[in-house]
DRENDO-1510 file (C-alpha; in Angstrom, 1 decimal, always signed):
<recs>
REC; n; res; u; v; w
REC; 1; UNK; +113.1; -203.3; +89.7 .
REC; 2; UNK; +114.1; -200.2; +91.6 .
REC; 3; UNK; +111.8; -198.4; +90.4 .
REC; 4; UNK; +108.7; -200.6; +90.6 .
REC; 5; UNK; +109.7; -201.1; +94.3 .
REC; 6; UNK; +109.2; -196.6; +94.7 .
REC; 7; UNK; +106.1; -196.8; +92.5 .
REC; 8; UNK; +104.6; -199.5; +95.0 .
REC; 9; UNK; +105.6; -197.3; +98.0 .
REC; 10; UNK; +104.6; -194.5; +96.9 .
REC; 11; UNK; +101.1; -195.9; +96.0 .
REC; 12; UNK; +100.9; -197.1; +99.1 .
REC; 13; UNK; +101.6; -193.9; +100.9 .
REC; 14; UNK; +99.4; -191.8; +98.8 .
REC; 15; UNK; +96.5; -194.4; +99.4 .
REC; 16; UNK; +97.3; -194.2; +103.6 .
REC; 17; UNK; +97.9; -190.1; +103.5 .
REC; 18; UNK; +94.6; -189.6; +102.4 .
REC; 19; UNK; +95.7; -186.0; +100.6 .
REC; 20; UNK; +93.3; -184.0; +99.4 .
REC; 21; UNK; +93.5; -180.3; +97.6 .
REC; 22; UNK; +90.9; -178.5; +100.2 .
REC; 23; UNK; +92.7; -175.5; +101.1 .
REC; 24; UNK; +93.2; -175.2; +105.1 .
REC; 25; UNK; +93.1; -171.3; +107.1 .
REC; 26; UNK; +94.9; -170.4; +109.5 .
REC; 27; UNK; +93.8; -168.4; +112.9 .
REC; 28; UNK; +95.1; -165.3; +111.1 .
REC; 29; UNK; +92.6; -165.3; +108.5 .
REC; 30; UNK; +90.1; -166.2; +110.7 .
REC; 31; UNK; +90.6; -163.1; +113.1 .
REC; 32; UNK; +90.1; -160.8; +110.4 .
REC; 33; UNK; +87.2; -162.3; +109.0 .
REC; 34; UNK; +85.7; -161.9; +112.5 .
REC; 35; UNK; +87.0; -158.3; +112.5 .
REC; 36; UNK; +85.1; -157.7; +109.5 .
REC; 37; UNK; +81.9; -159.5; +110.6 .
REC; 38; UNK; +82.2; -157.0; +113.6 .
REC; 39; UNK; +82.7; -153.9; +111.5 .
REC; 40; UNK; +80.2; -154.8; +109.2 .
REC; 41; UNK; +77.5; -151.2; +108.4 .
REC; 42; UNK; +74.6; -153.3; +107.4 .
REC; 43; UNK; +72.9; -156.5; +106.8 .
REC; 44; UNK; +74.7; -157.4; +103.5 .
REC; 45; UNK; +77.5; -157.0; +104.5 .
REC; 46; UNK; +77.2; -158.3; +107.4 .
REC; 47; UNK; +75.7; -161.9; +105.6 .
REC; 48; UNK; +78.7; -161.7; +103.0 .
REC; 49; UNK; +81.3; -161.2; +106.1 .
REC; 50; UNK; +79.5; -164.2; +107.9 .
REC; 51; UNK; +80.1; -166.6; +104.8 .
REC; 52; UNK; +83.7; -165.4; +104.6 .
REC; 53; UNK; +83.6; -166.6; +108.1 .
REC; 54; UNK; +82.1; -170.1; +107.9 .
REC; 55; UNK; +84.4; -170.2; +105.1 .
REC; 56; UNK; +87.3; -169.8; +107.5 .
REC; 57; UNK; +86.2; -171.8; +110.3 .
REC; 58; UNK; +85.5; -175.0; +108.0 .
REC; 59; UNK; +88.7; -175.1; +106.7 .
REC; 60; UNK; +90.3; -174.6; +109.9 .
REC; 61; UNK; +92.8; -177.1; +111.5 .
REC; 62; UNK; +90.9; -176.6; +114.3 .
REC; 63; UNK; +88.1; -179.0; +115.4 .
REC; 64; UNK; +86.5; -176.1; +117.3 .
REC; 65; UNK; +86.4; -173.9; +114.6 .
REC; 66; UNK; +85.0; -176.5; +112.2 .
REC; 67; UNK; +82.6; -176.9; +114.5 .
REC; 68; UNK; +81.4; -173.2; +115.3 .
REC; 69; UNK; +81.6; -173.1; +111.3 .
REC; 70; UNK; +78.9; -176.2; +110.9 .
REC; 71; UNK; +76.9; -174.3; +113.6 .
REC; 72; UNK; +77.0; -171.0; +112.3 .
REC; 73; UNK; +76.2; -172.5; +108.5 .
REC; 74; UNK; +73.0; -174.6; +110.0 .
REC; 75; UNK; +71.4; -171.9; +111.4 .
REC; 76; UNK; +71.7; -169.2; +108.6 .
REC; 77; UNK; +70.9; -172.4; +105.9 .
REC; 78; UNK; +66.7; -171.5; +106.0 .
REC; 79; UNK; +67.1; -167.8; +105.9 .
REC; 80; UNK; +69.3; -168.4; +102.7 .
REC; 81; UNK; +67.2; -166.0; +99.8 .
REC; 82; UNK; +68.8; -167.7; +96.5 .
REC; 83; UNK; +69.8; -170.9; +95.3 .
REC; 84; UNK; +73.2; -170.1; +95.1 .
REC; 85; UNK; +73.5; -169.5; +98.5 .
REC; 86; UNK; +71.9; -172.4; +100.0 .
REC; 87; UNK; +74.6; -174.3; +97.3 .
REC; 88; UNK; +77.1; -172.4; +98.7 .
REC; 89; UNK; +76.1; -173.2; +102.5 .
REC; 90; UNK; +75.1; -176.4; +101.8 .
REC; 91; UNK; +79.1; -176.9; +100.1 .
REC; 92; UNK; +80.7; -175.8; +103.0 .
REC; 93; UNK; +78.3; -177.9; +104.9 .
REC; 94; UNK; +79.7; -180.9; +103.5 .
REC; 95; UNK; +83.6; -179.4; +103.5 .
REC; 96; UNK; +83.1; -178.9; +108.0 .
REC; 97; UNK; +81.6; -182.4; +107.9 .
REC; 98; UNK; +84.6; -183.8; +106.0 .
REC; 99; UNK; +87.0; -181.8; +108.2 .
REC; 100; UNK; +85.8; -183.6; +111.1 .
REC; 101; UNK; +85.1; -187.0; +109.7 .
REC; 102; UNK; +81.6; -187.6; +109.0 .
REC; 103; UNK; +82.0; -188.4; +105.5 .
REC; 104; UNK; +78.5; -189.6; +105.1 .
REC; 105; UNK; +76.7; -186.9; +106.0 .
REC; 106; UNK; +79.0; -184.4; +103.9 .
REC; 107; UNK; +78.1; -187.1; +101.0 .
REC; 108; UNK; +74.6; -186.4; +101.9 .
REC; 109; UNK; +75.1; -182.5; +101.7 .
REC; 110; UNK; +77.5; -182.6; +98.5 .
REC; 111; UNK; +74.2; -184.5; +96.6 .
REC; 112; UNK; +71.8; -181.6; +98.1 .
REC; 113; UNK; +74.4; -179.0; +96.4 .
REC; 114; UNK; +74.1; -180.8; +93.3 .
REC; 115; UNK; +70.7; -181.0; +93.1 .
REC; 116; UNK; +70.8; -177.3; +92.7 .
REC; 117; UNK; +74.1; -176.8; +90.8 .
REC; 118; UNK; +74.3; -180.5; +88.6 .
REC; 119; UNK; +77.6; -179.2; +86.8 .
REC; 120; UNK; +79.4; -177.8; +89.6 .
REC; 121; UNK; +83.2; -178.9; +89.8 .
REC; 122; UNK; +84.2; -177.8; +93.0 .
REC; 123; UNK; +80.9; -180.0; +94.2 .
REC; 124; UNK; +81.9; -182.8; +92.1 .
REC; 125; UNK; +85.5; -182.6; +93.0 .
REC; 126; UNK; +84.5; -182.8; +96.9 .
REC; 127; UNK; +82.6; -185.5; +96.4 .
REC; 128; UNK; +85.1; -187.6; +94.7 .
REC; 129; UNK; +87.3; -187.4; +97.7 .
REC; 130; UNK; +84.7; -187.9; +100.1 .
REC; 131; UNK; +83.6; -191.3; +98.3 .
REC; 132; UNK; +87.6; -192.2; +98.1 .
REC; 133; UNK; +87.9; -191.6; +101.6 .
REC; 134; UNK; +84.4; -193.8; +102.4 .
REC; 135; UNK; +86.1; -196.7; +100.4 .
REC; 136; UNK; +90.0; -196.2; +102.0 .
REC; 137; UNK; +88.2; -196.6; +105.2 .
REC; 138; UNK; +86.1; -199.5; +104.3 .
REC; 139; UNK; +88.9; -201.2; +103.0 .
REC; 140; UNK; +91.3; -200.2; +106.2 .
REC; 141; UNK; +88.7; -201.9; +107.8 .
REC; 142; UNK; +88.3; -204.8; +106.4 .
REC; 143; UNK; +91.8; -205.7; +106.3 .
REC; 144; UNK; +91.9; -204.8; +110.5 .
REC; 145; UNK; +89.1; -207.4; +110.8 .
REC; 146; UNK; +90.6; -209.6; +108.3 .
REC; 147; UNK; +93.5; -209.5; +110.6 .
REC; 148; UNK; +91.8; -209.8; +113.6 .
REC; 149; UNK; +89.9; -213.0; +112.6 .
REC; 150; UNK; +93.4; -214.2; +111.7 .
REC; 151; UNK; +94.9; -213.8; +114.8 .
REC; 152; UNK; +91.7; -215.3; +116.4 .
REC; 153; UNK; +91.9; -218.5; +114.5 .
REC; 154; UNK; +95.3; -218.9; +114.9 .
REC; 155; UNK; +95.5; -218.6; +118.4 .
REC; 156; UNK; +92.9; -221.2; +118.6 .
REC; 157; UNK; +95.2; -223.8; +116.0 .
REC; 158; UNK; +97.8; -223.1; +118.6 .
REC; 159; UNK; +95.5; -224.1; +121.3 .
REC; 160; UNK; +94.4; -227.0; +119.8 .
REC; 161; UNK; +97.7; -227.8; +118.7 .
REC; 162; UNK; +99.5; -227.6; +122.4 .
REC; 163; UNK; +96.6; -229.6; +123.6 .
REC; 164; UNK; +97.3; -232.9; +121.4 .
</recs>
């Protein structure tokens, strides 16, 4: 019995903590990525070190740096030359947009990537979490509301109630 209990709990706490296997950066990494967009000798480089650096910013613990991330990967999207970078972009797109909550619109962006790349596990992967997320929050949700209601109705049965 014991054991069934842990099992419960433990389902429980997976399905509130939300984990997920994107990897997070640190300020560290991101410093040196800057470095190297400032050292960079010419424009390839200097695109590749700019990737490594939205790549660093969106998985940042860092709202700001999520942020400058999404920016930086927006404006550089149209001037993308191959497919594989616009799926790329468009992937860690959707990973700044999940990072900061907006789990539709990185839904949105994970189908764009997988227009291009139809196979692509890391795509596929994201998107599973992002569509486990949309649900965990439409079922917190619900049961807030559900609770809510409750507590609504009651508190009118008590009214009634002290009134007769």
């Amino acid at each position: 019995m014991d054991a069934k209990i842990m099992s419960f709990f433990d389902s429980v706490s997976s399905f509130f903590s939300g984990g997920d296997n994107i990897p997070w950066c640190d300020r560290d990494i991101i410093a040196g990525c800057e470095e190297e967009v400032a050292n960079a000798r010419n424009a390839e480089n200097k695109n590749e070190s700019l990737v490594r650096l939205s790549w660093a910013l969106v998985h940042s613990r860092q709202t700001e740096d999520v942020n400058r991330g999404i920016a930086m990967l927006e404006a550089s999207l149209d001037s993308s030359t191959s497919p594989l970078q616009t799926r790329e972009k468009l992937y860690l797109l959707a990973v700044g947009h999940y990072r900061n909550g907006d789990y539709a619109r990185s839904r949105q962006l994970l189908e764009r990537c997988l227009e291009i790349a139809p196979d692509w596990r890391q795509a596929l992967t994201l998107k599973k979490v992002v569509e486990d997320r949309i649900t965990k929050d439409g079922v917190i949700g619900i049961g807030i509301a559900a609770t809510a209601v409750g507590l609504v109705v009651g508190g009118i049965a008590a009214a009634v109630a002290r009134k007769k």
